[in-house]
C-alpha positions as CSV (number, residue, x, y, z in Angstrom):
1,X,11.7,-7.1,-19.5
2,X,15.4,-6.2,-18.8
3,X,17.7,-9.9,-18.0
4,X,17.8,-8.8,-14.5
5,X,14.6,-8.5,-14.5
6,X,13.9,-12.2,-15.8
7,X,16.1,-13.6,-13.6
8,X,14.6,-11.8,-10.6
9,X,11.1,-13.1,-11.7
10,X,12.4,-16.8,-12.5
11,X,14.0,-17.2,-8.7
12,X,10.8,-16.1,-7.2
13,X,8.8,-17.7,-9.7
14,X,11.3,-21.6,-8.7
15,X,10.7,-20.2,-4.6
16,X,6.7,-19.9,-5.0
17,X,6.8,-23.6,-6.6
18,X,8.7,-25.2,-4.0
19,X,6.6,-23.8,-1.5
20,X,4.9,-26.7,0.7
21,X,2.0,-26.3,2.8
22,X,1.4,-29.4,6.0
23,X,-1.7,-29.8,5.8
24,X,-2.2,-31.1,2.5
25,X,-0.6,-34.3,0.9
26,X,1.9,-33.0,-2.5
27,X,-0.5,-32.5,-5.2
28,X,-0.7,-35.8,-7.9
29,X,-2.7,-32.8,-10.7
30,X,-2.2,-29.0,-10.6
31,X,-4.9,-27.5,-12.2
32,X,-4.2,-24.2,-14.0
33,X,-7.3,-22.0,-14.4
34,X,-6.2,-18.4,-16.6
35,X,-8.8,-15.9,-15.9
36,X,-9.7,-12.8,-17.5
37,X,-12.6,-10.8,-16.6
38,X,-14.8,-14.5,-15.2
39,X,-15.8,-13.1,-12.2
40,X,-19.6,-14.5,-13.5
41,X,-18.1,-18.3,-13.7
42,X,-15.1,-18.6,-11.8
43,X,-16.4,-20.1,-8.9
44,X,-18.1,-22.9,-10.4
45,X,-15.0,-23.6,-12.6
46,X,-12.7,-24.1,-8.7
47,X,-15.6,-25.6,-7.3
48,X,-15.8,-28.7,-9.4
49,X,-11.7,-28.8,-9.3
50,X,-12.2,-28.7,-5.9
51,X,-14.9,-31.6,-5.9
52,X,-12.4,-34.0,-7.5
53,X,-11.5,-37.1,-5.6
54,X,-7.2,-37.0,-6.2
55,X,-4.7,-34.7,-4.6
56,X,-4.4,-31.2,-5.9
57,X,-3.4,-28.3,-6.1
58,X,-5.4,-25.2,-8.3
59,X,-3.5,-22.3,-9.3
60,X,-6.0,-19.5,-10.6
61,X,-3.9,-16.8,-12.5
62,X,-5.7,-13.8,-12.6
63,X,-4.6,-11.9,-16.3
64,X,-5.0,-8.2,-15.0
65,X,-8.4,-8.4,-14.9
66,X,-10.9,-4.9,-14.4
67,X,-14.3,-6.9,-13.0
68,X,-14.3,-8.5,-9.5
69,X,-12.2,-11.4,-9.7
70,X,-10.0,-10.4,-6.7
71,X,-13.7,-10.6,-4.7
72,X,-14.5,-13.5,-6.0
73,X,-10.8,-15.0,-4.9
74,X,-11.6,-14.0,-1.4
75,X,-13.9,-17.2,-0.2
76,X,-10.6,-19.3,-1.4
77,X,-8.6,-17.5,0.9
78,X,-8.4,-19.8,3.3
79,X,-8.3,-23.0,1.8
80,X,-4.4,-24.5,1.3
81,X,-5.3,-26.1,-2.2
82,X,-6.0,-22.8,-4.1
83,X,-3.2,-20.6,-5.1
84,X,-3.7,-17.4,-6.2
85,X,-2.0,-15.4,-8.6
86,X,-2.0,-12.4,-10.4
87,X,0.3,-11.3,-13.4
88,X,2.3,-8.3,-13.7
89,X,0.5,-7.8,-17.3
90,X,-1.5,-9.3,-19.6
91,X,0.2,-12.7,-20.7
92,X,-3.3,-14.0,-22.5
93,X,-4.5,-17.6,-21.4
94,X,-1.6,-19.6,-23.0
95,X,1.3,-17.2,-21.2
96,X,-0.9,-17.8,-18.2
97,X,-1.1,-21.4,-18.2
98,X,2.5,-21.2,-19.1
99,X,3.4,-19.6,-15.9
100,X,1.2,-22.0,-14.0
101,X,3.0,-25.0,-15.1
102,X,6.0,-23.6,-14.3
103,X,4.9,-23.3,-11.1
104,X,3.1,-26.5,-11.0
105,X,4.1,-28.8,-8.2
106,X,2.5,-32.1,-9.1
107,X,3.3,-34.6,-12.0
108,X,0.4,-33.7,-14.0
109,X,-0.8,-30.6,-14.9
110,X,-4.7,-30.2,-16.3
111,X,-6.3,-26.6,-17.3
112,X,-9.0,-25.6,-16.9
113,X,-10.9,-22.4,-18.5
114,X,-12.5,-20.0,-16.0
115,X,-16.1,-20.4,-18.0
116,X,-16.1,-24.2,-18.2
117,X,-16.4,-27.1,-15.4
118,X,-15.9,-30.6,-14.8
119,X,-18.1,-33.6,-13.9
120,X,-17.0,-35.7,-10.8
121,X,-14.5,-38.3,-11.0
122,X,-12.9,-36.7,-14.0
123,X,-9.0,-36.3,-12.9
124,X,-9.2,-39.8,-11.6
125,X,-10.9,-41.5,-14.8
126,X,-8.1,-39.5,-16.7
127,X,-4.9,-40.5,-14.0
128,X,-6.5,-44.3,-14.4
129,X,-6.0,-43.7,-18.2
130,X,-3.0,-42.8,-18.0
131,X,-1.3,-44.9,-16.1
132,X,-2.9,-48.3,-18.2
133,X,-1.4,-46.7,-21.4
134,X,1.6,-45.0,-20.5
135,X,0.7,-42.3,-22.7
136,X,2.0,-38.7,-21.7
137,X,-1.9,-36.9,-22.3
138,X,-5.7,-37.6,-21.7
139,X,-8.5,-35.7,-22.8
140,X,-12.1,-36.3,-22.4
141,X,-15.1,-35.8,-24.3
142,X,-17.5,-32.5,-23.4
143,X,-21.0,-31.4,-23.0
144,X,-21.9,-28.1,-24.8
145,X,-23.8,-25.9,-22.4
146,X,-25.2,-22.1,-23.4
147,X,-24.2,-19.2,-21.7
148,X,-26.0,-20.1,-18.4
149,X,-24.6,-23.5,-18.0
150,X,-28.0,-25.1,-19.5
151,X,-27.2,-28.2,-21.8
152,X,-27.7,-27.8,-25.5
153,X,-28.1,-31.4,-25.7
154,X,-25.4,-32.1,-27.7
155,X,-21.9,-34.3,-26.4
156,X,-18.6,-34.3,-28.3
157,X,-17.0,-37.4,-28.5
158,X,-13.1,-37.9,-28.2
159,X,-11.3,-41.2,-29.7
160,X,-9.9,-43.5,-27.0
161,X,-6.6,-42.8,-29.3
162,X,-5.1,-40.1,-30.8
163,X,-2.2,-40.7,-32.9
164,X,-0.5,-37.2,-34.8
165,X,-1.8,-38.1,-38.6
166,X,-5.6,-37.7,-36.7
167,X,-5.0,-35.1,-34.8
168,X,-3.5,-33.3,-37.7
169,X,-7.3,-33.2,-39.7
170,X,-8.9,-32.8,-36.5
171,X,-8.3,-31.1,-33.2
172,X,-10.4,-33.3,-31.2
173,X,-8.0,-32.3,-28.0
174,X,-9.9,-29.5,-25.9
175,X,-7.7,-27.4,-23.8
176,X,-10.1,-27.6,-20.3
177,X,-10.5,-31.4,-20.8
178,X,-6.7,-32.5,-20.7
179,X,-4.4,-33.7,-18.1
180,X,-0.2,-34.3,-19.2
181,X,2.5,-34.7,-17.5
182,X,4.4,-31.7,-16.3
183,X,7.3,-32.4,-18.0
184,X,6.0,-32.6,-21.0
185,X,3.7,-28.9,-20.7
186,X,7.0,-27.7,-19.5
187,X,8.6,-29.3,-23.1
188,X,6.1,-27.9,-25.4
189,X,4.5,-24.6,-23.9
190,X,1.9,-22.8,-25.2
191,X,2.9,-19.9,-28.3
192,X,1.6,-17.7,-30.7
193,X,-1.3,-16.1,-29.4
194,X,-2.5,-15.2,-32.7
195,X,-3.2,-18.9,-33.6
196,X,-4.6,-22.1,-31.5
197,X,-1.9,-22.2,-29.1
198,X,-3.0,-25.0,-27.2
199,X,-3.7,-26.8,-30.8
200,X,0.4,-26.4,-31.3
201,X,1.3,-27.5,-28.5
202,X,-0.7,-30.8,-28.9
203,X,0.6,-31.6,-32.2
204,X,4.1,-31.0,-31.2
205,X,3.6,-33.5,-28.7
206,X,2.1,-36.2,-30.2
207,X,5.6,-35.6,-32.9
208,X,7.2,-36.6,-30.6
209,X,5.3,-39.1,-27.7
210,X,3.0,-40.8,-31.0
211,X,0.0,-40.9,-29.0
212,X,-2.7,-39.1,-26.9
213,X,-5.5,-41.3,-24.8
214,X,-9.5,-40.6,-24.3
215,X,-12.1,-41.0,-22.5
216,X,-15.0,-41.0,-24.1
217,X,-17.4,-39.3,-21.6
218,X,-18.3,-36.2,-21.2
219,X,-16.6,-35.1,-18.7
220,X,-16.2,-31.5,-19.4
221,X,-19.1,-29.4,-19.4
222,X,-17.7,-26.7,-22.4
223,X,-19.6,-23.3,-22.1
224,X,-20.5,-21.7,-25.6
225,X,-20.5,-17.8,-25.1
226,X,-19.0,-16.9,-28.4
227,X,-16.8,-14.2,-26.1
228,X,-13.1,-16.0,-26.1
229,X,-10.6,-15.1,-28.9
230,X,-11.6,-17.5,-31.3
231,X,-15.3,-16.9,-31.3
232,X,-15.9,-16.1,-34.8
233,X,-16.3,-19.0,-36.9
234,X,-14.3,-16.6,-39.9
235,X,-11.2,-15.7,-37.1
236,X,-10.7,-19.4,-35.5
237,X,-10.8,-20.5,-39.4
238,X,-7.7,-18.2,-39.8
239,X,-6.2,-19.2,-36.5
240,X,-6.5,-22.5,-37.7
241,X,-4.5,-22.2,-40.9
242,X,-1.8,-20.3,-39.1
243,X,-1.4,-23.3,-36.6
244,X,-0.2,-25.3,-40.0
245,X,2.1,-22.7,-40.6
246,X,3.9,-22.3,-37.4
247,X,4.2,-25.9,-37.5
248,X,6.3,-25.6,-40.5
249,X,4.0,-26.6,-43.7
250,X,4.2,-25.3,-46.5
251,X,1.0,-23.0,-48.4
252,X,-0.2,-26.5,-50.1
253,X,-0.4,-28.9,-47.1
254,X,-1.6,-26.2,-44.9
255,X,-4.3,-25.7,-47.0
256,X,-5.0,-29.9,-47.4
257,X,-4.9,-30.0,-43.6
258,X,-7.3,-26.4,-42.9
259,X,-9.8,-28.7,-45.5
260,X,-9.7,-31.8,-43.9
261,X,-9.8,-29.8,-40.3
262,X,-13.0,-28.0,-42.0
263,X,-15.0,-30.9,-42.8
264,X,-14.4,-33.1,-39.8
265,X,-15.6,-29.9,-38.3
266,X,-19.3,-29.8,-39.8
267,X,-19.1,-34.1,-39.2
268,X,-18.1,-33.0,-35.2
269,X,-21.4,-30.9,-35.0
270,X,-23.6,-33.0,-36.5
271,X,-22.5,-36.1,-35.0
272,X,-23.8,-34.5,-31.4
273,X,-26.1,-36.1,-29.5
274,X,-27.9,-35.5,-26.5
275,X,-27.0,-38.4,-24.7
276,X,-25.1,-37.7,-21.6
């Protein structure tokens, strides 16, 4: 895109997140839900944003989609806490949720994936959380559903903390469970598509803040469709590797992390329970 171009984009892009609206308090969380193509499960995803008991704001980004998102958009017309967007092209989620926190008028940003959806009480579990530790992240643990939102019996659990030697063997961080500060999602934004951009992101964080928090609940029901970008177990292997790279290792440790990250992997899986 030409600098004129840019610029034009960033002022309207600054104008659109000052925007206030009187009939709702400033949001504390805006929560950034990318969608491509969800029209099946969008709904539910704004739904149980919607159902959270703290002040928000949800920005759905629509990614050029070709199914009926746009219709699906319609029955949030209406309501002042969802904003609705659609790019100009295809950014891919992290570009999207990029945009979104730029946007972003509360202190905290959380995202949200248009196939997964939250339990009640989540935001404010995670805001509590936060504000006992100080710590610039929370993530929770998740429920793995099937395709058509039915349990599979099986929770992942998340540490209550995650320092950056953990995280580095283990990405125990999901993308739809986590709530940071703005700030900080505006300090370390989402690149290289081609890889686990959110899993970058994270670990150039906790570089630099030392710590993430948890809670250990499962929070976030996590749909398994095997349809996003890293659905093959061979492809998110080599996403994987490249996030060691574009964090700056060299061939050896990359490979001593991608082993480590391998095995806590098949230990994740197994350790699943179906407790709720």
């Amino acid at each position: 895109m030409p600098a004129a171009g840019r610029n034009r984009q960033g002022r309207q892009e600054e104008r659109e997140r000052k925007k206030t609206d009187g009939r709702t308090p400033e949001p504390v969380v805006s929560v950034i839900i990318p969608v491509y193509n969800g029209e099946r499960f969008l709904s539910q995803a704004v739904d149980s944003a919607l159902a959270q008991q703290v002040p928000l704001e949800i920005l759905v980004i629509n990614d050029c989609s070709t199914d009926n998102t746009e219709r699906v958009m319609e029955r949030y017309r209406e309501n002042p806490a969802v904003r609705y967007l659609v790019n100009e092209k295809n950014l891919g989620a992290g570009g999207s949720r990029n945009r979104g926190v730029k946007l972003a008028k509360g202190t905290y940003v959380a995202f949200l994936d248009a196939d997964d959806w939250w339990a009640e009480g989540k935001l404010k579990k995670q805001l509590e959380r936060l504000e006992e530790t100080g710590m610039v992240l929370c993530c929770t643990g998740r429920e793995l559903m099937d395709e058509n939102g039915v349990s599979m019996g099986r929770v992942i659990p998340v540490p209550e903390v995650i320092t950056y030697r953990r995280l580095l063997s283990h990405n125990c961080i999901n993308c739809s469970s986590t709530v940071l500060r703005r700030e900080a999602a505006l300090e370390f934004p989402m690149e290289h598509e081609d890889s686990h951009e959110d899993y970058i992101a994270w670990l150039r964080l906790l570089k630099k803040y030392g710590c993430a928090c948890g809670v250990n609940e499962p929070l976030l029901k996590y749909r398994l469709s095997g349809k996003g970008k890293s659905g093959s177990k061979l492809k998110s292997a080599g996403m994987t590797f490249r996030v060691y790279r574009y964090m700056g290792f060299g061939w050896g440790q990359s490979l001593l992390c991608f082993v480590s990250y391998a095995l806590h992997g098949v230990w994740k899986y197994r350790r699943g329970t179906g407790k709720k």
